[in-house]
Each structure stands twice: as C-alpha cells, then as structure tokens.
Backbone bond lengths (Angstrom), bond angles and torsions (degrees), N, CA, C in turn:
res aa  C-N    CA-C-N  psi(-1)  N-CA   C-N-CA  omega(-1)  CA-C   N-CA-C  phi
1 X - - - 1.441 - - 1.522 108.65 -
2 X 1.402 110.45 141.92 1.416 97.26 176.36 1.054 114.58 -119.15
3 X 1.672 117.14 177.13 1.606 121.41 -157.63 1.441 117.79 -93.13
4 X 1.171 125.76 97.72 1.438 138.61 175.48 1.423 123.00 -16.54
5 X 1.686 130.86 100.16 1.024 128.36 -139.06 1.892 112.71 -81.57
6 X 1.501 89.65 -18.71 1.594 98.95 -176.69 2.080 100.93 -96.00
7 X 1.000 128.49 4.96 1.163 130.39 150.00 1.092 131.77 -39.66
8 X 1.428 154.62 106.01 1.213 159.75 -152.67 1.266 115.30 -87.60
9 X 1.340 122.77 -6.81 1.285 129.23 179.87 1.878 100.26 -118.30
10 X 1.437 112.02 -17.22 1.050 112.24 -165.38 1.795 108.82 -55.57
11 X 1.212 142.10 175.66 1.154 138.16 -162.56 1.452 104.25 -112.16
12 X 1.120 132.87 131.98 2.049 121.90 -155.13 1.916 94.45 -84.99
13 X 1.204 88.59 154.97 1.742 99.37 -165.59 1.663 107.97 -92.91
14 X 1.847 101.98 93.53 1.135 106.54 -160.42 1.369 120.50 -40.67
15 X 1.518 132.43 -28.71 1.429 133.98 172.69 1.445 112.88 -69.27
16 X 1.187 144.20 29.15 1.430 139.05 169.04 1.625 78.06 -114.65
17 X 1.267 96.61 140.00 1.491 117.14 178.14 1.749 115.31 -146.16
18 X 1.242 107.96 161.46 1.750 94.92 178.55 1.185 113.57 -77.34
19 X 1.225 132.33 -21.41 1.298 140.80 171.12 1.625 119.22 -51.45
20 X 1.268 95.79 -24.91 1.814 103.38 177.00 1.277 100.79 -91.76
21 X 1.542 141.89 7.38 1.466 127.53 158.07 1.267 124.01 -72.67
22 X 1.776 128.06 154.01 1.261 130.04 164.12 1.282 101.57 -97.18
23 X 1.384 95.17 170.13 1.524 109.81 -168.56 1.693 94.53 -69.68
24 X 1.524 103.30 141.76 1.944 103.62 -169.85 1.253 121.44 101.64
25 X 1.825 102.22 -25.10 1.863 105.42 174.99 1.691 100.23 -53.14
26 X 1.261 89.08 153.37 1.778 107.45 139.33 1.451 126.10 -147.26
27 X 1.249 98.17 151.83 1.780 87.55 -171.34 1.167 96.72 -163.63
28 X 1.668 126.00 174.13 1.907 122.25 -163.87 1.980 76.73 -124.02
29 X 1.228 93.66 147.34 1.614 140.03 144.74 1.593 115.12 -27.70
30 X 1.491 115.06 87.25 1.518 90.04 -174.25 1.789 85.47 -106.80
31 X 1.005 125.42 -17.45 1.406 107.86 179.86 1.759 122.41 -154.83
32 X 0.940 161.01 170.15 1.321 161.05 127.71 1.842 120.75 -79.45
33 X 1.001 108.27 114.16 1.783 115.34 -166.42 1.741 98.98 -81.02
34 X 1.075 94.52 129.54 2.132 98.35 159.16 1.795 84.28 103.61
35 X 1.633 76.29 -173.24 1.502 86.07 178.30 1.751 93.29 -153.84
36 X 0.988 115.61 83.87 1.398 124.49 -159.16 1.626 118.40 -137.88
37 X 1.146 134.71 138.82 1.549 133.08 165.53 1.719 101.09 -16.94
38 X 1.175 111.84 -77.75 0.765 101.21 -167.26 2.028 126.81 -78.18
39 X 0.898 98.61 23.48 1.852 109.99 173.91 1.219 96.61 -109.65
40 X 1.441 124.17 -32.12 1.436 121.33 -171.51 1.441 107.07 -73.75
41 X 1.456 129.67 -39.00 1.330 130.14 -176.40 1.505 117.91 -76.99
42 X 1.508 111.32 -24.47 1.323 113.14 176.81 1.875 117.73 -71.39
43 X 1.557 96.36 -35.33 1.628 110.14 163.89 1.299 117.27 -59.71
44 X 1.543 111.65 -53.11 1.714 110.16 169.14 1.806 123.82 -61.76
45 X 1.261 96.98 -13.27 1.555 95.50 167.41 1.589 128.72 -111.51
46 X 1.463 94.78 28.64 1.498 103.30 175.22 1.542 113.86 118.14
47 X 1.162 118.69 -47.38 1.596 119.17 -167.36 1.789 114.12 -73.87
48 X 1.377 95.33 67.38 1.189 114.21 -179.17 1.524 118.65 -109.89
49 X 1.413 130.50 148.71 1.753 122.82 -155.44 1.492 111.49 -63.62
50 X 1.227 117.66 131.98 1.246 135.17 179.98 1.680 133.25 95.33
51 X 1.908 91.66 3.45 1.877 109.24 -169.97 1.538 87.47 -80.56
52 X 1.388 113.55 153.96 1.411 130.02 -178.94 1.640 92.50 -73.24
53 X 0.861 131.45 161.38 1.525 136.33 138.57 2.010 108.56 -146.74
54 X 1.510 85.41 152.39 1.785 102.58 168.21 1.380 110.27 -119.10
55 X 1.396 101.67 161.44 1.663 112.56 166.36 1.600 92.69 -102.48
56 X 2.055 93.98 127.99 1.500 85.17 176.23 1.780 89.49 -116.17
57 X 1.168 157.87 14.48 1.590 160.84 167.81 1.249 108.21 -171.31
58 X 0.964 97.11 140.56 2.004 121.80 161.49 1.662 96.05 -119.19
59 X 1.431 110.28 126.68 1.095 137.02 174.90 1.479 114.31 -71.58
60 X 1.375 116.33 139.53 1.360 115.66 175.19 1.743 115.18 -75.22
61 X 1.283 130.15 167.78 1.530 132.36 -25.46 2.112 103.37 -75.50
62 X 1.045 101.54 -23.09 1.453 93.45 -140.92 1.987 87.40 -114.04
63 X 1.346 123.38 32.85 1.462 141.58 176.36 1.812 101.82 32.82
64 X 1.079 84.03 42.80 1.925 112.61 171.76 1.550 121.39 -110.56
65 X 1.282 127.48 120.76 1.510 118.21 -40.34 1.312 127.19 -69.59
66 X 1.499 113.13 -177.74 1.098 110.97 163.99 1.785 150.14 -119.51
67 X 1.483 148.03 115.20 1.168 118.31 -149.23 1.262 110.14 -100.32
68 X 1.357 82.97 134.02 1.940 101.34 178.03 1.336 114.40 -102.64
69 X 1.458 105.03 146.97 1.912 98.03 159.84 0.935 100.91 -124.47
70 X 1.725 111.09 150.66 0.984 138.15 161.98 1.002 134.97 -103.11
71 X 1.333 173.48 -72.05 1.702 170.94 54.99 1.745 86.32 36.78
72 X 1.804 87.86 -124.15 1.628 100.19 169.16 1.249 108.58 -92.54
73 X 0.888 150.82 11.68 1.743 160.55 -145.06 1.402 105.48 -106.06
74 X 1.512 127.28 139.32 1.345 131.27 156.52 1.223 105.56 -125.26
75 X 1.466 110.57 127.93 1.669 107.24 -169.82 1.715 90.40 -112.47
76 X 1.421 117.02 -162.12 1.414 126.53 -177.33 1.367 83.55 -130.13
77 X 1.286 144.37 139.07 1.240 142.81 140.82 1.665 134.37 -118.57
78 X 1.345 119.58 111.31 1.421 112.47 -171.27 1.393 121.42 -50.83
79 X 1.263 138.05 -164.92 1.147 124.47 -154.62 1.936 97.18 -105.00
80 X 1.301 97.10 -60.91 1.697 98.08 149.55 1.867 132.80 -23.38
81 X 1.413 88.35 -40.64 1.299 94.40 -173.04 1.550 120.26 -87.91
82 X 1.676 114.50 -15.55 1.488 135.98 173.46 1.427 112.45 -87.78
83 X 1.557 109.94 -32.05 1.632 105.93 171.52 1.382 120.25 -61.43
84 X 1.138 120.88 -15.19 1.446 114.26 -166.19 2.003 97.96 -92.18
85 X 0.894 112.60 -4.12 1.510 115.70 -162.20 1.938 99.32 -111.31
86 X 1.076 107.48 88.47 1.591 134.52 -178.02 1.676 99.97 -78.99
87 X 1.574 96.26 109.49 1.720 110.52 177.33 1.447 105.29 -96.49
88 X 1.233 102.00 163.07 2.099 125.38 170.05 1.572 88.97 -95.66
C-alpha cells in the first residue's frame, strides 16, 4: 500500500524536485537535501519546509538558472542548486 501523498505526516517523495517545475509552478518546501555550504545558505534564505515558492523564469538555452521566489524574495538558482530542494 502506498503512502498518501497529501498526508501531513506522509514522508515527501524524494523525486519531486524544484527543478521539475515550469515557469508558473508553485509548490511549498518539503525539504533541503545534504548538509552542505551550500544547503545551509539556501535554508538561511528562506527555502525552508512549508515556504511557498514559484518559478518565475527558466533561462535560455539549457533552463540554467533559474528564478525562484520565495517569501518576497527572488533568488537565481542554478540547476544543481534547485535539485537539492524537494517540493510537496
């Protein structure tokens, strides 16, 4: 049986990533992957579990990078740098 994805306790489905949004998604923060300089700064700037975020551009050719908002915030994020950030 599997685990009910809109469940609040359910465990977030590590393969949804922000990187799989189009420009217009929105979706909340269920986690930050690693434990690294750079996971740590993305947490200190908001992308912490349950913050709304949107995709507001994917950059041409290769949708590298990309800008997200978060709170009021629009960051730039490389593509590397959005995989690690696992959405609901």
């Amino acid at each position: 049986m599997s685990a009910d994805p809109s469940r609040a306790d359910a465990p977030p489905d590590s393969h949804r990533r922000l990187t799989m949004l189009a420009v217009g998604d929105r979706a909340r923060v269920a986690l930050v992957l690693e434990d690294d300089p750079i996971s740590r700064r993305l947490i200190e700037v908001g992308f912490v579990p349950g913050a709304a975020i949107e995709v507001i551009a994917s950059m041409w050719p290769a949708a590298d990078p990309l800008a997200i908002r978060v709170g009021g915030s629009t960051f730039a994020l490389r593509r590397h740098e959005a995989e690690r950030i696992v959405i609901a």
